[in-house]
N, C-alpha and C positions, 0 to 999 in steps of 0.2 A: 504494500500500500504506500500509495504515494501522495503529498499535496499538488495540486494541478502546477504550481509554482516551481517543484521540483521535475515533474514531467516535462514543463517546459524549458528548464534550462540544461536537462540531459539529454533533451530534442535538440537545443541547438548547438551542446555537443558533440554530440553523435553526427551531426552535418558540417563539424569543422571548423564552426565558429568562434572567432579567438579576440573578436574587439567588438564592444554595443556600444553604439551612442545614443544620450538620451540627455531629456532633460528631467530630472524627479519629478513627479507625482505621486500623489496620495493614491491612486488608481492602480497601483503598479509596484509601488513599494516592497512587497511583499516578494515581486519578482530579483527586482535587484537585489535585497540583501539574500536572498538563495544563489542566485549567481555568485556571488560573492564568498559564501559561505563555503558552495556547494562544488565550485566549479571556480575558484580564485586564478587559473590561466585563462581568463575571459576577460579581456581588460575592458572595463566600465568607465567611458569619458563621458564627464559631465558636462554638457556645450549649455552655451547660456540666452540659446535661443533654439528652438523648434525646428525652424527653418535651418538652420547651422547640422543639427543634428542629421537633419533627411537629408542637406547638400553632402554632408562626411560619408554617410552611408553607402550615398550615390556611388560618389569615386572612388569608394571602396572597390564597389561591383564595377565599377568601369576599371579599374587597375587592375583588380585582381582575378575578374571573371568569375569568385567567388561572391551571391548575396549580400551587400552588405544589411549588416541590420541597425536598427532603430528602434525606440520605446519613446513614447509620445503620450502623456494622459490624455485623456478627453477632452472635447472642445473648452477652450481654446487650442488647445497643447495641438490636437490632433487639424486644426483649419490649420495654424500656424506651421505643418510640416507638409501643405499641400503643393507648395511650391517646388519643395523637392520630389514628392514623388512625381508632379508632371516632368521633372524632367526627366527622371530615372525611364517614365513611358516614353516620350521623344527621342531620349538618347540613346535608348533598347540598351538601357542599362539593370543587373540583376540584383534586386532588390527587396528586403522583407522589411515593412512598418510596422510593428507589435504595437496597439491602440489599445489604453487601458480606458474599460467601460466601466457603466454605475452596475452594481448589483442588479441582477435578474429580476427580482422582486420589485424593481422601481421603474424597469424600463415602461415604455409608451405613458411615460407621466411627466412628461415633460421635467424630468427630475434635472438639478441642479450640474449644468455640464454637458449632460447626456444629446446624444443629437443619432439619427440613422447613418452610422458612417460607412455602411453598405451602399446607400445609394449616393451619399457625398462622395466617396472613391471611386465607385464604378465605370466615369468615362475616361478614368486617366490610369488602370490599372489592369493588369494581366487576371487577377483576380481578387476580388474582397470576398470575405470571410468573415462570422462571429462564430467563437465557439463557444457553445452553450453547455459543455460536457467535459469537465477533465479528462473523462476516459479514451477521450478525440482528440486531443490533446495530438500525439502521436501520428496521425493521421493528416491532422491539418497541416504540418508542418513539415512534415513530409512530402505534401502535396505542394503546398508553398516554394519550397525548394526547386521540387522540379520542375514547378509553372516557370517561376521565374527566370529559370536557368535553360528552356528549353527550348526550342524553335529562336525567333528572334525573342533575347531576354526583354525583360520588364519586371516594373514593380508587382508585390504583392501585397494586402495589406489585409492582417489578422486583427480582428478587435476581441477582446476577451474583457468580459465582465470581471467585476475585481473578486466577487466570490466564487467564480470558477477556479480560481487562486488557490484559494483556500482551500477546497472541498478536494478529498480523497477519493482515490481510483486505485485501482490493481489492472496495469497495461504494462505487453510486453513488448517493447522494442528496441532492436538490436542491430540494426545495420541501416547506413545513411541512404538518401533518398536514393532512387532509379532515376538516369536520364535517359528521353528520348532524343535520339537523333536519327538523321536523316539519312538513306539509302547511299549508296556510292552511285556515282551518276554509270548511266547504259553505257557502255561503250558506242551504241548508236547513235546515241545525242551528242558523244562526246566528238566522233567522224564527222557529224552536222556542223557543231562550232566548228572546226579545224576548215572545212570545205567554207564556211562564210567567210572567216579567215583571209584566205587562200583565194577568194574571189574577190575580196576588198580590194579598194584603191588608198583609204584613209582608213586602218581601223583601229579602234582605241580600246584601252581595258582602263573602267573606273571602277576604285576600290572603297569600299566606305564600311559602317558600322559597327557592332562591338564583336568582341566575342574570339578577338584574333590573335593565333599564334606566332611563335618564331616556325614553326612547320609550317603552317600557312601561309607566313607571310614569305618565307623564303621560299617554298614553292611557286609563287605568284612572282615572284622576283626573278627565277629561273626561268620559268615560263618567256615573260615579257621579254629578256633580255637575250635569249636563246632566239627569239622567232623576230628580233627587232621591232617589239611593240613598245609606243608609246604608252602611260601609265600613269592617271590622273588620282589623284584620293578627294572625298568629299568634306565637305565642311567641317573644323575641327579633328581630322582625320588623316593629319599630315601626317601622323607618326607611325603609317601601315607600313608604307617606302623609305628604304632610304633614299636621303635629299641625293645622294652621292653618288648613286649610278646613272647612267646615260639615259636609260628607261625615263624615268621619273619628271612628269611635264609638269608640276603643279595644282594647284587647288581649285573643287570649285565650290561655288555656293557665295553670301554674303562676303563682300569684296576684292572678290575674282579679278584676276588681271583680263583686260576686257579683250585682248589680244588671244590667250590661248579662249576666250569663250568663242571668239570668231574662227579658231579652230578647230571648236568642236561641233560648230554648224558645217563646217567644209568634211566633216567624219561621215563615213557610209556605212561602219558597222561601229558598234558599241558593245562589248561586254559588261555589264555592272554587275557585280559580284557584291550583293552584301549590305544594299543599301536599299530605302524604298522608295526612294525618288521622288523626297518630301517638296516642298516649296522650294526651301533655301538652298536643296543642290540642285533645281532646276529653277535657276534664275539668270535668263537670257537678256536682259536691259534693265538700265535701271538701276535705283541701289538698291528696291523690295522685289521687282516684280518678279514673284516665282511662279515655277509652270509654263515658264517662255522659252526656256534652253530646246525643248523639244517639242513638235506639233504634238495636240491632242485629236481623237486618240490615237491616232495614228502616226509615231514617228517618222519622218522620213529616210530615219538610219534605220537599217536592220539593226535590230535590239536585241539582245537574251539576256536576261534579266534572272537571275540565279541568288534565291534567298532561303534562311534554311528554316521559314515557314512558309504559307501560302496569301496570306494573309493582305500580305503589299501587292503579291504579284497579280497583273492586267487589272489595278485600282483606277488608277487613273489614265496611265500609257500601256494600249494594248499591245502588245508588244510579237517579236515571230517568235520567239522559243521561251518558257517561263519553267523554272524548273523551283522544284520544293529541292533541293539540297546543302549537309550539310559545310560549311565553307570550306574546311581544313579539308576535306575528305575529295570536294570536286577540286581543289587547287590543285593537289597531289595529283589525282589521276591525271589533270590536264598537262599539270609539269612533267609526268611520265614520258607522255607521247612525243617522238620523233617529230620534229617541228623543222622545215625545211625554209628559212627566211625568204619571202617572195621580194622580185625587184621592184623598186621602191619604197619598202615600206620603210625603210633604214631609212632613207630620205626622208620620209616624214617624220618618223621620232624625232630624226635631230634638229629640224623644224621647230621642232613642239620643242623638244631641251633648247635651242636657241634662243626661244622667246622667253620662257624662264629663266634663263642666265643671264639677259638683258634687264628681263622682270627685278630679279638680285642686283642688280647694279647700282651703289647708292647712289641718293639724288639729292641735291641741296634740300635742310630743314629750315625751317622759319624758327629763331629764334637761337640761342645761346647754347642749345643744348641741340646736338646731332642726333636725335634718335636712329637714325639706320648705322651712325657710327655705335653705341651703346649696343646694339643689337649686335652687332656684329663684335665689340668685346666679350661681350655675353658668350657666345657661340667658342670665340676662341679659348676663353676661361674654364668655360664649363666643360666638366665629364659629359661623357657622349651617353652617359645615363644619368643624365640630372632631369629632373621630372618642371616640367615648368608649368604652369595653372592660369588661366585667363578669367577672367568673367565676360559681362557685355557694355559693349562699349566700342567708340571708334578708335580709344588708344590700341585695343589689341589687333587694328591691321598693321602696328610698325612690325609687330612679332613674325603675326602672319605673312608681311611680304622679306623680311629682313633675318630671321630667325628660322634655317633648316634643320630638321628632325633627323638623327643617323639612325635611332636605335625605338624598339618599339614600346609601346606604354611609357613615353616620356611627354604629353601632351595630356591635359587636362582642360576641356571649356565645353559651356552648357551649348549644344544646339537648341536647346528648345530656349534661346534667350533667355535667361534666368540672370539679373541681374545679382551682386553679391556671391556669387560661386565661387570664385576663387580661392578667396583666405580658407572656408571650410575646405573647400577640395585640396587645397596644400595642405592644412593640416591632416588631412584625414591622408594622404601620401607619405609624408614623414612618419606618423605613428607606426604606417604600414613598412615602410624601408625607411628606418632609422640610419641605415647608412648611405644614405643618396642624397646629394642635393637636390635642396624643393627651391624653386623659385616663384612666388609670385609676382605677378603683372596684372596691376589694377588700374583703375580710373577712379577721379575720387567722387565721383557721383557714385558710381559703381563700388567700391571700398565701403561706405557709410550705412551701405543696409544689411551687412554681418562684420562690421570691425568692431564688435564686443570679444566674437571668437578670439580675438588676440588674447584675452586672458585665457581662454582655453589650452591655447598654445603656451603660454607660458605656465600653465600649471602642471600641463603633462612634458615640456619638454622641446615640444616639438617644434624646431628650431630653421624654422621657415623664414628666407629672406624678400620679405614684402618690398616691390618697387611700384612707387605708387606715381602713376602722372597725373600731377595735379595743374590743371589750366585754368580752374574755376568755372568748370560749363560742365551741362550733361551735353555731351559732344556730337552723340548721335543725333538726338534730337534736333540740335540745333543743327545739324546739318538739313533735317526735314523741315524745319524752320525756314532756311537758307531759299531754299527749294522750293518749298510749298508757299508761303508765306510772304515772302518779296522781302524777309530777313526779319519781322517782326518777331521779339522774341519773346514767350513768355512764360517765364519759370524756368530757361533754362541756365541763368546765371547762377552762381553761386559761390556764398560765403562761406569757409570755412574754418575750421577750427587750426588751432597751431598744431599740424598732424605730428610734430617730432615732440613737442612738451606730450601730448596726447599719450604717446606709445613709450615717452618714458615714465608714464604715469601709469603704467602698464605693466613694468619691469623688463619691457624689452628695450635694446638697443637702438639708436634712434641716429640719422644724420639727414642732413640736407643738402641738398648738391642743384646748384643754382649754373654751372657750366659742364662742358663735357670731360675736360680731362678731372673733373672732381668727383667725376661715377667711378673709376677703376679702385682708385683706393679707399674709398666711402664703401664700395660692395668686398673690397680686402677685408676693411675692419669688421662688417656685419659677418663674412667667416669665421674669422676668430674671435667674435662675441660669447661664442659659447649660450650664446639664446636666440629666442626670437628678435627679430630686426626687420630696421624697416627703413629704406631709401625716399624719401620726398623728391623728386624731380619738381622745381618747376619750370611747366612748359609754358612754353608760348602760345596761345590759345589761336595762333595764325596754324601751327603744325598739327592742326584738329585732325587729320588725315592724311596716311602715307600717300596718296594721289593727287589731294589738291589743299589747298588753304584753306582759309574762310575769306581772303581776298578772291581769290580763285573764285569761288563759288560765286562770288556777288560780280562778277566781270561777267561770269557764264549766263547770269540772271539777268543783267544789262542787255548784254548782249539781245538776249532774245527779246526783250521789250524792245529792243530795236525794231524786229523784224516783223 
């Protein structure tokens, strides 16, 4: 006989689990000091927000391809960790949210907290669940595990009454969940790609979403480079490729070099492997408009579309070949086959590499501080397994166009726009590989909706170097501003606090760097801090964007009132 509290955290031992984050509750209590008690190699970080807590999780499952999990009391606790699990579903990230409920006895009484978070979770989650039975205990989380983990991952999210906690069961279980995956592809489909291939005049392989190996990705890299393909990754997805072979043409999605996107209209066949061909990696003009890379429904590239559930594929772009498989498994087979380079295609990769080399080339910044120069000390400083974390914002296109990825799971940023991701996602990095450099890259609109977690970080250790660009604007906006608006601005300026007294009020390390050669030894010392640290930039609110200024913008705005 067991407390439901106890079945629960021998459940989420038994599936491997070795870090929760949460924020206490009265709803829940009972769970953590069993963990604690029960299961003391379970490390319990206390984050000091909700949101903090479900962003750490998140990156957990996107780093490690294992669930991260989460405890969350009841509403508020549980509205306040919604923002992470939508990401965790956008970014088919794998994920478990433990939601402490009121007592069975009080539910549909509109008790104190209590709310249906069955149907509040439901359109942003793989599945929701309450369990109303210790003796299920077992079952659901088991379930959970491999929902999350299977087909394309996503969140899960279990709510459990607090007296299910309590109450005793006699249940056996002994062995971690089952996963399902996906068939080895036919060798007849596989003849089919090879012949599209092999017929192309432009053909391209774009690589995107979670769940990816060094088997995987080094088969895909074989592949490509064996048969002279070019090799795109999707949004926040840099770190599939390395930057460093020939193959490798660049990014697509929210602020694409518009060069290779005019490339990938001149493509006649496309492989996507792994992605579902959301908005933002199909955004052909524009700085929003997604769903314009390729015609609907009909692309005019031959397409095969290969994902390892069914679910994305012929959504929105019907496509010729849609396959349910899993990634690691079709990469290998296809790296298998004898690949015989046809003429031209070689010519077109290094086309595609050309323009992203040119893409790389710095270009004058506005202001005191060279961002594409700091990017590129960054690059030369750092280990080729330093994990870097972005949030949303227009500061993280200097990373994006400036900053190449060698090695893989070294990129962290929310596709489903989640502003504040960062700090949590670095922390939640560091905890996980304490001996890896974490870098964050923030924006200080973007920094100000989780920079409490900085005490989190300081209290467990995790000794993350925050570079914050502060221009005083929410940056994006104001570019929509720019653009929509004939430059009117409103709410998008902003005052801020003295970020470096701030973070040494914090007990972390603190410096300001107001020119460019004062970045190199400013991010020295925040190494040999021995804690958390945090770089202030400030920029110049003219280097709003690696592509153009906010002069820029209002010349392009002139311009066309001109015409």
């Amino acid at each position: 006989m067991r407390k439901g509290a106890e079945i629960l955290a021998d459940e989420l031992r038994l599936n491997g689990a070795d870090i929760v984050y949460h924020v206490p509750g009265e709803s829940f209590l009972v769970a953590l000091d069993t963990l604690a008690t029960r299961h003391p190699e379970i490390r319990a970080v206390s984050c000091r927000h909700e949101n903090g807590a479900a962003q750490m999780a998140e990156a957990h499952g996107k780093l490690t391809g294992r669930p991260g999990i989460a405890f969350v009391t009841r509403s508020p606790g549980a509205t306040n960790a919604v923002n992470g699990v939508h990401t965790a579903f956008q970014d088919s990230s794998p994920m478990i949210l433990i939601v402490g409920q009121v007592k069975r006895a009080i539910l549909e009484r509109e008790a104190f907290m209590a709310y249906d978070f069955r149907t509040m979770f439901a359109p942003m989650t793989k599945w929701v669940a309450q369990i109303d039975d210790a003796a299920r205990i077992p079952e659901f989380v088991q379930r959970a595990y491999a929902t999350a983990m299977s087909g394309r991952p996503g969140p899960v999210v279990l709510v459990v009454p607090e007296d299910v906690l309590e109450e005793t069961a006699e249940v056996v279980s002994d062995r971690p969940a089952g996963l399902a995956r996906a068939g080895a592809p036919a060798p007849e489909d596989l003849d089919r790609i090879l012949a599209m291939i092999a017929a192309a005049r432009h053909p391209l392989i774009v690589v995107g979403g979670s769940g990816w190996t060094e088997a995987g990705r080094e088969a895909v890299q074989r592949f490509a480079t064996g048969a002279g393909l070019p090799v795109v990754t999707t949004f926040r997805r840099r770190d599939i490729i390395d930057h460093r072979l020939g193959c490798y043409a660049g990014e697509i999605g929210i602020g694409s070099n518009p060069a290779l996107l005019a490339h990938i209209r001149e493509a006649d066949f496309i492989l996507m492997l792994n992605d579902a061909l959301s908005d933002v990696n199909t955004i052909g003009a524009g700085y929003m408009e997604g769903f314009t890379l390729f015609d609907i429904p009909h692309p005019k590239q031959t397409v095969v579309h290969v994902m390892p559930s069914g679910g994305d594929l012929n959504r929105v772009f019907q496509v010729d070949l849609a396959l349910v498989q899993d990634t690691e498994r079709f990469a290998q087979a296809l790296a298998s086959r004898p690949v015989t380079p046809q003429p031209g295609h070689a010519e077109w990769s290094a086309r595609l590499r050309a323009t992203l080399l040119e893409e790389r080339a710095p270009q004058p910044c506005p202001g005191d501080i060279d961002l594409p120069g700091v990017m590129g000390w960054l690059r030369a400083r750092l280990p080729e397994d330093a994990i870097l974390t972005n949030g949303v914002g227009a500061y993280a296109t200097w990373s994006q166009r400036y900053f190449p990825h060698y090695r893989l799971q070294t990129q962290l940023g929310p596709i489903s726009g989640s502003m504040g991701y960062s700090l949590p996602a670095a922390i939640s990095a560091k905890l996980s590989f304490p001996d890896r450099i974490v870098v964050n890259l923030v924006g200080d609109g973007c920094f100000q909706m989780s920079c409490e977690e900085m005490a989190t970080a300081v209290q467990y250790g995790a000794n993350v170097i925050t570079v914050l660009f502060n221009n005083s604007l929410y940056g994006t906006i104001r570019i929509h501003e720019e653009n929509r608006l004939d430059g009117r601005a409103n709410g998008t300026d902003l005052v801020n606090p003295d970020f470096t007294a701030w973070a040494l009020s914090y007990g972390a390390h603190a410096e300001r760097v107001t020119r460019t050669e004062e970045f190199g030894p400013a991010f020295e010392r925040c190494l040999a801090a021995g804690r958390p640290a945090l770089i202030e930039m400030i920029v110049d609110p003219e280097a709003i964007h690696c592509r153009y200024s906010l002069s820029d913008l209002r010349a392009r705005r002139a311009a066309r009132a001109q015409q």
